[in-house]
C-alpha atoms as one frame of an Amber mdcrd trajectory, in Angstrom:
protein
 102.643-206.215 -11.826  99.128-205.534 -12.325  97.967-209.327 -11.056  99.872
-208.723  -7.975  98.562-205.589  -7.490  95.034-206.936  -7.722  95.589-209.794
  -5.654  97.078-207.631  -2.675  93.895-205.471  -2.833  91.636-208.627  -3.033
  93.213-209.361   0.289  93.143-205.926   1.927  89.340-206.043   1.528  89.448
-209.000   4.070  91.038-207.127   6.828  89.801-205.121   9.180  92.813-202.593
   9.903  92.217-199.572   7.968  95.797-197.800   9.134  97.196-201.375   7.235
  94.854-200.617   4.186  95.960-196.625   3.845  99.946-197.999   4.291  99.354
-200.779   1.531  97.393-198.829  -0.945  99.864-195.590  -0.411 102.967-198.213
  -1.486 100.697-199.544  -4.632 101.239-196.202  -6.102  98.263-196.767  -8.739
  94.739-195.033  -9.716  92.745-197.522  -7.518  95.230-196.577  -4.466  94.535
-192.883  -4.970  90.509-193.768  -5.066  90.718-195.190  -1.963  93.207-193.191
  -0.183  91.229-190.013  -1.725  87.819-191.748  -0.278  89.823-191.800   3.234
  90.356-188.015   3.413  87.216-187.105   2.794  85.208-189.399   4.807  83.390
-187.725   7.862  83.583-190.560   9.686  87.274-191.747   9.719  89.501-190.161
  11.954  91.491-187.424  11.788  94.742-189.710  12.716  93.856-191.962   9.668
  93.132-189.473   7.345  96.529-187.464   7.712  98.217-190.869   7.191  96.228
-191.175   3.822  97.198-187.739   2.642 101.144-188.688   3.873 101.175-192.050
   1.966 100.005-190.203  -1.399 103.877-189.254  -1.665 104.464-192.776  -3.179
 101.468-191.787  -5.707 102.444-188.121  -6.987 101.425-187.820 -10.771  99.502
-184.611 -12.171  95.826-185.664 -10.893  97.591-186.398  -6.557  99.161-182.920
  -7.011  96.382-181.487  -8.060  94.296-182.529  -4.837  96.820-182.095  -2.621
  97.050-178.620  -3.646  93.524-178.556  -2.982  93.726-180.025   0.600  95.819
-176.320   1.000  92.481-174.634   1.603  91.262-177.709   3.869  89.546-177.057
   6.962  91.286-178.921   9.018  94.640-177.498   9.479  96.264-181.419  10.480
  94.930-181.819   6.604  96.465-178.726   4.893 100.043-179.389   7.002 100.412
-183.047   5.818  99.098-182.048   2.211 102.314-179.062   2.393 104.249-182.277
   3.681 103.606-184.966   1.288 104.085-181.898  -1.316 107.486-180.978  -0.175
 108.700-184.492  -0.948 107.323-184.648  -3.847 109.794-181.751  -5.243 112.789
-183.566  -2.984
C-alpha cells in the first residue's frame, strides 16, 4: 500500500547504507523509487559498484518512462552502465 510504502522510505532516510537504500527502493517499484534510483546513476560522486546496482534493481520498476532511460543509459559512458542497462532490459522482455 501506499502508507507502507511511505513509511519504509521514512525509514530508509535514517540509514546510512546506500547499497540497502538502492535494494529497497528497486523492490518499491514506484515513481519516488525511480527518482531516487535515477538520482543514483547519475551522481558523480557515488560509485560505480552502487550505481550498476541502481540501474539492475530498476527491473522491478519497468513502465514506459524506466525503459525509456534505460535505453538512454545505451549511449552511457561508462560501459559497466550501458551493460547493466542491456541487462535489466533483457529481463524486462523475459
Amino acid at each position: 500500500s501506499k502508507a507502507m510504502e511511505q513509511k519504509i522510505i521514512r525509514n530508509l532516510q535514517n540509514t546510512n547504507d546506500t547499497l540497502q537504500r538502492i535494494l529497497i527502493m528497486g523492490n518499491l517499484a514506484s515513481g519516488e523509487s525511480f527518482n531516487y534510483l535515477k538520482k543514483i546513476v547519475e551522481d558523480k560522486h557515488v560509485s560505480m559498484q552502487l550505481k550498476e546496482e541502481a540501474v539492475l534493481t530498476m527491473e522491478a520498476n519497468i513502465d514506459s518512462e524506466v525503459g525509456s532511460y534505460l535505453n538512454s543509459l545505451l549511449s552511457n559512458k561508462d560501459k559497466i552502465i550501458i551493460e547493466a542497462a542491456k541487462k535489466t532490459l533483457a529481463a524486462q522482455t523475459k
